[in-house]
C-alpha positions as a printed NumPy array, in Angstrom:
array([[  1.079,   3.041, -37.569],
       [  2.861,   0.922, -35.039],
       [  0.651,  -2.623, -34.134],
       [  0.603,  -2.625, -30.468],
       [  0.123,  -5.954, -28.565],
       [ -0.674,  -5.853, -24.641],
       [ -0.463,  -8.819, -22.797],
       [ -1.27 ,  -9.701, -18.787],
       [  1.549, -11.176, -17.144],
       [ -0.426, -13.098, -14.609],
       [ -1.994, -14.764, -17.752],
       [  1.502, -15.521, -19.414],
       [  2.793, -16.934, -16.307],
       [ -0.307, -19.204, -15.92 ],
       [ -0.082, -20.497, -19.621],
       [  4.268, -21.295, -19.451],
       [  6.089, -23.814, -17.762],
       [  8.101, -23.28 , -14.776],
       [ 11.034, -22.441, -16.771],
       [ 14.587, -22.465, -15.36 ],
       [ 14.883, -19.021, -14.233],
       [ 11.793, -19.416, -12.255],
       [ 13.805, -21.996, -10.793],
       [ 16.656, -19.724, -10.023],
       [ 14.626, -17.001,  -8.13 ],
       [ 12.898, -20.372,  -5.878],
       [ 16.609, -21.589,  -5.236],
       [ 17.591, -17.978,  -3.997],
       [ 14.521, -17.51 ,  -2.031],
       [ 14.844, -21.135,  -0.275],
       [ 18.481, -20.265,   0.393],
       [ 17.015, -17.15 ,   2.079],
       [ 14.779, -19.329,   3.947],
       [ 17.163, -22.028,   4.737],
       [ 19.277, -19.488,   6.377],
       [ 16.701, -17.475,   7.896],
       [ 15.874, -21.373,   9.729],
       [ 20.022, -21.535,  10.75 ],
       [ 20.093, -18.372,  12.314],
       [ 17.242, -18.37 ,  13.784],
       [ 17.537, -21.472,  15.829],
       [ 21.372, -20.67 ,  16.209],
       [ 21.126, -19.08 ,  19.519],
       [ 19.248, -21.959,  20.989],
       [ 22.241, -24.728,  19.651],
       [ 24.917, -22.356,  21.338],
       [ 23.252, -21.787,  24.748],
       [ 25.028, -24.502,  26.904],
       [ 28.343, -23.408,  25.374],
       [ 27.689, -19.77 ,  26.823],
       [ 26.19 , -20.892,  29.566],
       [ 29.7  , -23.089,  30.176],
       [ 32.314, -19.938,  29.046],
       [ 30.415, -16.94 ,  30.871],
       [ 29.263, -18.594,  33.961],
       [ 25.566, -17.778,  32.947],
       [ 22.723, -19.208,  35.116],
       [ 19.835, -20.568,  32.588],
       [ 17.588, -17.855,  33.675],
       [ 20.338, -14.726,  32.274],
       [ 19.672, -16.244,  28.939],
       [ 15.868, -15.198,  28.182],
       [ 16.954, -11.667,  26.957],
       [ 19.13 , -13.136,  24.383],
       [ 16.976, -16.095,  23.361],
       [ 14.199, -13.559,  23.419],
       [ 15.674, -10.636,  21.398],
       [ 15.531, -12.237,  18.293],
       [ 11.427, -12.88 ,  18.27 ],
       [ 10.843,  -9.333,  19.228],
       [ 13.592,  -8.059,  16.273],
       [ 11.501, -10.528,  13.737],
       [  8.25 ,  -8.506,  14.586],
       [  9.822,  -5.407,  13.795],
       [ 11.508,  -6.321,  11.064],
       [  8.451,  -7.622,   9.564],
       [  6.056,  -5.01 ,  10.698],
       [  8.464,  -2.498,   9.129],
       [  9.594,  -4.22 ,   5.962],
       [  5.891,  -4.937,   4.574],
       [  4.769,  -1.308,   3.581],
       [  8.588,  -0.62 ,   2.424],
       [  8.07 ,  -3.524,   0.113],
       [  4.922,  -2.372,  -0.835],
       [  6.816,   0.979,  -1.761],
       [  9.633,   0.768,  -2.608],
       [ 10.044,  -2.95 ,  -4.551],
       [ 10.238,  -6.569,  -2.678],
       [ 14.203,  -6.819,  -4.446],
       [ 15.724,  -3.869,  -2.228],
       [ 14.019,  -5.22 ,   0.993],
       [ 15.393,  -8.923,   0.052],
       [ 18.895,  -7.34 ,  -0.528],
       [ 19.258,  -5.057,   2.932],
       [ 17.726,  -7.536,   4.798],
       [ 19.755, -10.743,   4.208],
       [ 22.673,  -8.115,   4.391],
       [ 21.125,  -7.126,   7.374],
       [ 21.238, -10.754,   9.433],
       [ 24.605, -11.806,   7.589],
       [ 26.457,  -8.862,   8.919],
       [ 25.113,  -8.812,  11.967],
       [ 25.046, -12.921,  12.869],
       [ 28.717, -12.364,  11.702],
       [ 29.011,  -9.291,  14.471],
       [ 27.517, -11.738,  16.942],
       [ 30.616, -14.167,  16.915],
       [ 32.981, -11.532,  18.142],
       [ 30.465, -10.027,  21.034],
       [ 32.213,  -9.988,  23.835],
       [ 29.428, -10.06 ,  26.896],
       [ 25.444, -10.957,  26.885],
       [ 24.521,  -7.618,  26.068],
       [ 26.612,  -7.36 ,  23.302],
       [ 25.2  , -10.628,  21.874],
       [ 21.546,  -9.389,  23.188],
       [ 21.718,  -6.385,  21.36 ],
       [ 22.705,  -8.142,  17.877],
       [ 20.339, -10.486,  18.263],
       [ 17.917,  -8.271,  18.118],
       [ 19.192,  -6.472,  14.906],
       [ 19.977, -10.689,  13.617],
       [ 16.083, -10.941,  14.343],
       [ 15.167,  -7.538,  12.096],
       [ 17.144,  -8.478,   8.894],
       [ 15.197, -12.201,   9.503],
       [ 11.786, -10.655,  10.038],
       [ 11.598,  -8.589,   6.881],
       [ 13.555, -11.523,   4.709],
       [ 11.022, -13.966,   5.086],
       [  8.122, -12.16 ,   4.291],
       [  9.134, -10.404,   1.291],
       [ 10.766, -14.324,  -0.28 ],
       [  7.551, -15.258,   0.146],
       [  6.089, -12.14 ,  -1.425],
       [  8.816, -12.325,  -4.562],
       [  8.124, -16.365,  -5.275],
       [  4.331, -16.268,  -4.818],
       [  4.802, -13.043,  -7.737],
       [  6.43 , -15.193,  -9.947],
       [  4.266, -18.363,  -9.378],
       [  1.442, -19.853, -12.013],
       [ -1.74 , -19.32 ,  -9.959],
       [ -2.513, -23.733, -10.087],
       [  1.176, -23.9  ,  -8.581],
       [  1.238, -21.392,  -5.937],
       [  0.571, -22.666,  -3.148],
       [  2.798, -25.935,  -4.015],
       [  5.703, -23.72 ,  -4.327],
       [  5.146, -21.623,  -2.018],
       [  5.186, -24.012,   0.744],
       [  8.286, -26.053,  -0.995],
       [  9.666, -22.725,  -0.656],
       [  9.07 , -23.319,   3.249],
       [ 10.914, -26.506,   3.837],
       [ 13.801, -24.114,   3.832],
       [ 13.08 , -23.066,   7.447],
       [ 12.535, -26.828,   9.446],
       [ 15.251, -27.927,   6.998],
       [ 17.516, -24.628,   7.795],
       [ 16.617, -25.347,  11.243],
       [ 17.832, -29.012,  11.429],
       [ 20.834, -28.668,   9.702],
       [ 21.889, -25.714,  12.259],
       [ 21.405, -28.806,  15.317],
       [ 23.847, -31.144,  13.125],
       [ 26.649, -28.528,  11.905],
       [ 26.351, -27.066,  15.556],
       [ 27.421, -30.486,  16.946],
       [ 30.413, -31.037,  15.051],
       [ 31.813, -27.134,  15.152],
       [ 31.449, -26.584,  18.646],
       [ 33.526, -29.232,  19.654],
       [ 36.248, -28.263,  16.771],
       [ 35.743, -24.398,  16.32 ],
       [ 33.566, -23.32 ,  19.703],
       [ 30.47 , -21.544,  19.773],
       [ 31.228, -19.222,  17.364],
       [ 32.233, -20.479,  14.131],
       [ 28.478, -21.798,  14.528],
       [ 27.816, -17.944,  13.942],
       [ 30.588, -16.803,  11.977],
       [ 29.389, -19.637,   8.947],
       [ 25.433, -18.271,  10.086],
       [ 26.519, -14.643,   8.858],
       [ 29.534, -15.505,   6.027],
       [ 26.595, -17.644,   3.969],
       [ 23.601, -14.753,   4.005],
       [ 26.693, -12.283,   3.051],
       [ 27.557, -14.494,  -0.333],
       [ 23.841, -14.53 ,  -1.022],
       [ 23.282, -11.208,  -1.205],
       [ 25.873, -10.725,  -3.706],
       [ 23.952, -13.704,  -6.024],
       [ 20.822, -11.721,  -5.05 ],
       [ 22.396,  -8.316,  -6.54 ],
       [ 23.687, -10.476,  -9.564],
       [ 20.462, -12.512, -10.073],
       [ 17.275, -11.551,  -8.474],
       [ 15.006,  -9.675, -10.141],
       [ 11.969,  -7.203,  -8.469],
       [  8.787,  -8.909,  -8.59 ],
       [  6.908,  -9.027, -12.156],
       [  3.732,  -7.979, -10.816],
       [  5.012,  -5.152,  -8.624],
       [  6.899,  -3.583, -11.967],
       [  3.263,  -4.167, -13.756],
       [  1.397,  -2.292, -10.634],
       [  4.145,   0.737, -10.315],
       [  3.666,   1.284, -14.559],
       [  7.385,   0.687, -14.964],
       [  8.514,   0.601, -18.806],
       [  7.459,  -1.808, -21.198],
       [ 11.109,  -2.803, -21.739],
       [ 12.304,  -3.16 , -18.301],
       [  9.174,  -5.971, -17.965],
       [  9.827,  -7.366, -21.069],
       [ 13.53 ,  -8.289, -20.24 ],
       [ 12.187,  -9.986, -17.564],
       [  9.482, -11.701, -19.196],
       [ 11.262, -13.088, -22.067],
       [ 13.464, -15.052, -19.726],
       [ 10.061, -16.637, -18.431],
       [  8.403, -16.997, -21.92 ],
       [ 10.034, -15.984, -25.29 ],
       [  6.58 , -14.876, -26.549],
       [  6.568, -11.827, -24.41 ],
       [  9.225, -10.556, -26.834],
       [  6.017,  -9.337, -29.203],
       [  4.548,  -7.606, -26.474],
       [  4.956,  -3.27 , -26.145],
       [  2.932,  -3.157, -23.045],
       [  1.773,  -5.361, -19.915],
       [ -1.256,  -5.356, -17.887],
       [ -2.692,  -7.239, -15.06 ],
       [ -6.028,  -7.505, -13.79 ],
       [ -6.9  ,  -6.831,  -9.923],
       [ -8.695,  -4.761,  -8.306],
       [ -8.516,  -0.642,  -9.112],
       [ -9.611,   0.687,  -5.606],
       [ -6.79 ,  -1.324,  -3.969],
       [ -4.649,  -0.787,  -6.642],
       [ -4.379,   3.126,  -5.883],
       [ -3.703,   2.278,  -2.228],
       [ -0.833,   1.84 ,  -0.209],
       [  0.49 ,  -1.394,   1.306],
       [ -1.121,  -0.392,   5.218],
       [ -4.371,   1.359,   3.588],
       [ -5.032,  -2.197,   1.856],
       [ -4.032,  -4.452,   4.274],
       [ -6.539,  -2.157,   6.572],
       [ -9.468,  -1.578,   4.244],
       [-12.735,  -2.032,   4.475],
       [-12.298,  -5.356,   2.152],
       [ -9.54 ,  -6.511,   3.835],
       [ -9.421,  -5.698,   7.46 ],
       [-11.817,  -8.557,   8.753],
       [ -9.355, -11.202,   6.963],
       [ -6.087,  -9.139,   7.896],
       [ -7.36 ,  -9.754,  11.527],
       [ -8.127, -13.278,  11.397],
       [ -4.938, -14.221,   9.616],
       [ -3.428, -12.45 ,  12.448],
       [ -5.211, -14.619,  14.901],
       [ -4.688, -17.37 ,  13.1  ],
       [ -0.848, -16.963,  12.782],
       [ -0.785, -15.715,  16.541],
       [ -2.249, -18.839,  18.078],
       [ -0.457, -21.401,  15.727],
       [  2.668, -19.768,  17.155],
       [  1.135, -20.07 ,  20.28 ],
       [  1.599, -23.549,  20.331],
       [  4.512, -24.111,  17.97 ],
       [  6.915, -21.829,  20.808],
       [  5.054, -22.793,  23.866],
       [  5.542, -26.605,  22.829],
       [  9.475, -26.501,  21.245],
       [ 10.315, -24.61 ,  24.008],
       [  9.358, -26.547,  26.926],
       [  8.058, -30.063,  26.037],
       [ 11.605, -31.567,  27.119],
       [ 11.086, -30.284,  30.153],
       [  7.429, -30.869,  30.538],
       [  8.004, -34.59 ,  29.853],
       [ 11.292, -34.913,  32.22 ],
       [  9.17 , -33.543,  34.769],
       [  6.27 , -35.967,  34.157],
       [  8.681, -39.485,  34.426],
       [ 10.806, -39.453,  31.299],
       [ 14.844, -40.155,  31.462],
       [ 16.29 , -36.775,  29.873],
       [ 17.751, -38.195,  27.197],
       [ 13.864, -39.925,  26.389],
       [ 12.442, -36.604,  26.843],
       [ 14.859, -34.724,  24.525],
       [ 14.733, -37.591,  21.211],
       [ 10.622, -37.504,  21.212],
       [ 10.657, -33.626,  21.946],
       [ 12.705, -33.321,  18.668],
       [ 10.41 , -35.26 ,  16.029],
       [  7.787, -32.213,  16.684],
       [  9.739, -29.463,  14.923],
       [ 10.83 , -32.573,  12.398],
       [  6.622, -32.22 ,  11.144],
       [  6.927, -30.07 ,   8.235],
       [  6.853, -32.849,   5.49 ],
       [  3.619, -32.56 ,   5.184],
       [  3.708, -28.933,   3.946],
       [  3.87 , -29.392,   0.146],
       [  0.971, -32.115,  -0.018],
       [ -0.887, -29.476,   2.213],
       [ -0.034, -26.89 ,  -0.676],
       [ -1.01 , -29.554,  -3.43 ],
       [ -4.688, -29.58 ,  -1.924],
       [ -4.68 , -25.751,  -1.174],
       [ -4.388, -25.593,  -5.343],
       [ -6.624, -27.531,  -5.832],
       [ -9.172, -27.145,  -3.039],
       [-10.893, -23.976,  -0.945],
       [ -7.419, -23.203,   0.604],
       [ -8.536, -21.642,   3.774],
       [-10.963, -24.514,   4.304],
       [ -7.826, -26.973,   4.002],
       [ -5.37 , -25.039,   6.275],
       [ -8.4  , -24.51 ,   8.988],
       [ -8.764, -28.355,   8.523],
       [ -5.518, -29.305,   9.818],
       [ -5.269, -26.417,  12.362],
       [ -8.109, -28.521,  13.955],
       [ -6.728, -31.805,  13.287],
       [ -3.062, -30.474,  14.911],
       [ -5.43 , -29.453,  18.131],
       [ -6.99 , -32.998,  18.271],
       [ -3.289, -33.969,  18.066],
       [ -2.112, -31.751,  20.498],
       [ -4.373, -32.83 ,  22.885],
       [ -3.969, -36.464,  22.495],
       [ -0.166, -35.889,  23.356],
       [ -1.179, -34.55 ,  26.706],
       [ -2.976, -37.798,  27.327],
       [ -0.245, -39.858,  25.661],
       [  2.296, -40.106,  28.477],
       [  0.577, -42.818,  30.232],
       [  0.827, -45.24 ,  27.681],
       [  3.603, -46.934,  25.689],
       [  7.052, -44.679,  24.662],
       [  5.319, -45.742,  21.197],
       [  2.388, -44.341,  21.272],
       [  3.714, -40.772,  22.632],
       [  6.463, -40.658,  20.056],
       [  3.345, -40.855,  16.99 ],
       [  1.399, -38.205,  18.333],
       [  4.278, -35.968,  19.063],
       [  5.064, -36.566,  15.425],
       [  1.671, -36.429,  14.236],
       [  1.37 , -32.961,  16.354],
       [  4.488, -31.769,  14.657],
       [  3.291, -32.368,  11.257],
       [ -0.194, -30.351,  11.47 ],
       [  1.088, -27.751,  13.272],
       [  4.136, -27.237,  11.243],
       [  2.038, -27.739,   7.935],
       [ -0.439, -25.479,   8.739],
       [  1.856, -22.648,   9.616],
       [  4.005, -23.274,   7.035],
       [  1.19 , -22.875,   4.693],
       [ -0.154, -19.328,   6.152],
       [  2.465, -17.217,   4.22 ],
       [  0.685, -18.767,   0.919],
       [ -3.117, -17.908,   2.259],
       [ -2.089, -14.561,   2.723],
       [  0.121, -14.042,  -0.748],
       [ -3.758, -15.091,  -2.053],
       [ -5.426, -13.133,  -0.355],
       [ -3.879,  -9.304,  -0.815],
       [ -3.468,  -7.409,  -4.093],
       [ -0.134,  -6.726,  -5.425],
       [ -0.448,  -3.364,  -3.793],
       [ -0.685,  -4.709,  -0.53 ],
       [  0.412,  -7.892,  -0.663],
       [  3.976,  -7.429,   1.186],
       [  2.453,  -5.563,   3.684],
       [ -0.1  ,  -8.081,   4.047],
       [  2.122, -11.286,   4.948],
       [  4.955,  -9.014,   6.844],
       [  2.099,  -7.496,   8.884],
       [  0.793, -11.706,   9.173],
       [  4.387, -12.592,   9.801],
       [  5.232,  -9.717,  12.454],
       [  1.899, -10.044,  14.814],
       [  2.309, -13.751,  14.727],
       [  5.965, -13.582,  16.641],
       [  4.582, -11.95 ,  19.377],
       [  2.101, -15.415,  19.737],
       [  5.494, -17.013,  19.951],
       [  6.453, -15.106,  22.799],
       [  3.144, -15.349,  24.356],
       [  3.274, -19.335,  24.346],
       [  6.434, -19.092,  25.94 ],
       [  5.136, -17.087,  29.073],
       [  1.862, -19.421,  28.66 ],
       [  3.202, -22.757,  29.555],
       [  5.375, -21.463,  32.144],
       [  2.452, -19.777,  34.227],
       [  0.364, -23.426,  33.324],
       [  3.688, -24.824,  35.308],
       [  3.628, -22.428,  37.554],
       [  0.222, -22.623,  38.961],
       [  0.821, -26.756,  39.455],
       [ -1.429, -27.835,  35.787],
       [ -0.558, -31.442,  34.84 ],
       [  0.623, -32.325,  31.623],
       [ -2.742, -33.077,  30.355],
       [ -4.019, -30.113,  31.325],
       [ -1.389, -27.976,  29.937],
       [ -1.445, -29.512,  26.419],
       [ -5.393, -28.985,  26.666],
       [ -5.154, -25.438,  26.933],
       [ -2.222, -25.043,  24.281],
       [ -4.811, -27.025,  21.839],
       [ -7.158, -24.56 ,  22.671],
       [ -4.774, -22.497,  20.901],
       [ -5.477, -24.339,  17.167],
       [ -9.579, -24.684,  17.585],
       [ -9.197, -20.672,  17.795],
       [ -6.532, -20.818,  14.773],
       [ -8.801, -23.016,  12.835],
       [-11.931, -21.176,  13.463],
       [-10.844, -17.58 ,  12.597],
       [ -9.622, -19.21 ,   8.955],
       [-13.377, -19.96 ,   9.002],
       [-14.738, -16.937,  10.351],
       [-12.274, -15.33 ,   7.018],
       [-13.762, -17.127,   4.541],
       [-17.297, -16.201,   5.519],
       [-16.809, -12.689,   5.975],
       [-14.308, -11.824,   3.634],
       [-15.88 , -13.999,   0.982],
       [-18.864, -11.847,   0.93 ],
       [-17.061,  -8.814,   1.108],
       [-15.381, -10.02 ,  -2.451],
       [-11.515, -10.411,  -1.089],
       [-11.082, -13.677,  -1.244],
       [ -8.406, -13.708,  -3.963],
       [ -6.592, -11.193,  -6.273],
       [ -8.224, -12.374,  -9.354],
       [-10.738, -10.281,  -9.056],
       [-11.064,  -7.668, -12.821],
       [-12.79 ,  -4.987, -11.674],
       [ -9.646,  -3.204, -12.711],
       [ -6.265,  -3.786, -14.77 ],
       [ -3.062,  -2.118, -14.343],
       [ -1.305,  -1.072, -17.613],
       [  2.339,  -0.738, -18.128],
       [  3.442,   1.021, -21.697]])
């Protein structure tokens, strides 16, 4: 009779070190990322330049800055319960496909609705990327290092971001407006090709959908040459989740108090990250500032998100929502005192712009983690898409927020008053979660009421 040996994945990858090939899947994923950063802040480094060549006023560019926020939320809202379905690894694939092909379309557009238009489908492919790297790396992560990577992972985006400012300043002047976008849909296009060569679908989602010992096992052994002994793989979570869908888990009676307050709590950070990026410049060249003055201590706010893998470091090692509602509340104090900063020395506003920029970035940066924690396998893609997706629409909501604060004559204190507002209600629904959801027994997906088994 044949000796079988079972063995739990989760449990295998707590026990090894992060070997090399765990390193390759993080490299691909912060690629993904890194891009997903470029391309999303592409449009706003290109503005003046279309502004200059079709004789655009300022105000015929919302649609196009706009389009790709509202094509994130769908792309996110959509890819989450195909993940959840169908495998994290296909989603990855179409999606970076997706925003490569169609940031490369966007070079050749010929009018603002042309470029509107494939903004929107840019925004899709970026909405359901981001999500599901998250989704594959936290899958592939030892539980004590999860958050820590995670959030490494997340550097990609500022860092994406940046780099899009600097390489947009010397092509424009050499190449125009857009070789910026023909290099921010040529790079996504390579990766997917390294993603079809080298990514693999998520360990634990091949352990949840029963897939064959072997297929794990070649996996595995590339992780940890002991799972070469193993002829079957389990993993212990939860068995009423487990034989749910992605949208019935993220909407279950365990989960749907914490599913809402992550939403909240994603919404209003984005609330102030969008509402701030996009119109402190002009907030502080209205309130005395030379525009050049207003533009250097506007930038070290998105420039915050150094903080995000010491914020993962204590999420391992502490209660991680209590940590992330900690610095929502701190980046409100922050936000605040940069309201109330203006009237001192150039010195003083520059640190808590910075300071500001840190929280905020770190805590937002560290929500895709929370929620990887927080959802079974089953539902877990679902769960930080569906995170993801509502939270854009808090971006778009700042936006319109400061303007009608302008609007209706607030001063600058007032208006960063209200947008701190903003983080006390971020901080507290991360609270309000870990109350309610900690009682209800869905804090984490450690739980072993149930195992999956794969033969």
């Amino acid at each position: 009779m044949e000796e079988t040996s079972t063995m739990d994945v989760q449990d295998l990858l707590n026990s090894s070190r992060f070997s090399p090939f765990q390193w390759l899947i993080f490299a691909m994923c912060f690629l993904i990322v890194l891009m997903d950063g470029f391309d999303t802040a592409a449009i706003g480094f290109i503005a003046p330049s279309l502004v200059t060549e079709w004789h655009l006023s300022k105000a015929a560019l919302a649609p196009v800055l706009s389009a790709a926020l509202f094509g994130l939320a769908a792309g996110a809202l959509i890819s989450g319960p195909v993940a959840d379905a169908w495998g994290r690894r296909m989603v990855l694939v179409i999606a970076v496909l997706l925003f490569g092909g169609a940031a490369l379309a966007s070079a050749f557009a010929n009018n603002l609705g042309e470029l509107t238009a494939l903004r929107f489908v840019t925004g899709v492919g970026l909405g359901a990327a981001m999500p599901n790297a998250c989704t594959v790396m936290s899958e592939f992560c030892p539980e004590r290092r999860r958050a820590t990577i995670v959030n490494l992972m997340f550097c990609g985006f500022p860092l994406g971001a940046a780099f899009g400012g600097f390489l947009a300043a010397w092509m424009i002047p050499l190449f125009g407006w857009r070789g910026v976008l023909i290099f921010g849909g040529a790079v996504p296009l390579v990766l997917a090709v390294a993603l079809l060569a080298f990514m693999p679908e998520s360990i634990r989602f091949l352990v949840s959908k029963g897939v064959s010992a072997e297929r794990i096992r070649s996996i595995l052994v590339r992780i940890n040459s002991n799972a070469a002994s193993a002829t079957s793989f389990t993993m212990a979570e939860a068995a009423k989740s487990d034989q749910k869908g992605g949208v019935a888990t993220v909407l279950s009676k365990k989960h749907i108090f914490g599913s809402v307050m992550l939403w909240v709590c994603y919404f209003m950070g984005l609330v102030i990250f969008y509402g701030l990026v996009n119109w402190m410049p002009l907030l502080f060249r209205d309130a005395g500032l030379n525009p050049h003055q207003a533009a250097m201590i506007s930038a070290l706010f998105p420039l915050g998100g150094v903080g995000t893998v010491l914020c993962g470091m204590l999420m391992d090692r502490f209660d991680a929502d209590r940590v992330v509602a900690t610095c929502f509340a701190l980046g409100a104090i922050s936000v605040y005192a940069v309201g109330h900063a203006l009237g001192g020395q150039t010195a003083m506003l520059m640190l808590a712009v910075l300071v500001a920029g840190l929280l905020v970035n770190t805590s937002l940066a560290s929500m895709p983690s929370l929620a990887a924690a927080f959802y079974p396998t089953s539902g877990r893609g679902t769960g930080v898409a569906w995170m993801l997706g509502v939270g854009r629409f808090g971006g778009i909501a700042g936006s319109f927020l400061v303007a009608e604060l302008s609007r209706h004559q607030f001063t600058l204190a007032g208006i960063f008053t209200v947008v701190a507002i903003a983080g006390l209600i971020a901080s507290g629904a991360l609270v309000a979660k870990r109350a309610i959801s900690g009682r209800l027994g869905a804090n984490d997906d450690t739980s072993n009421e149930g195992k999956y088994l794969a033969h």
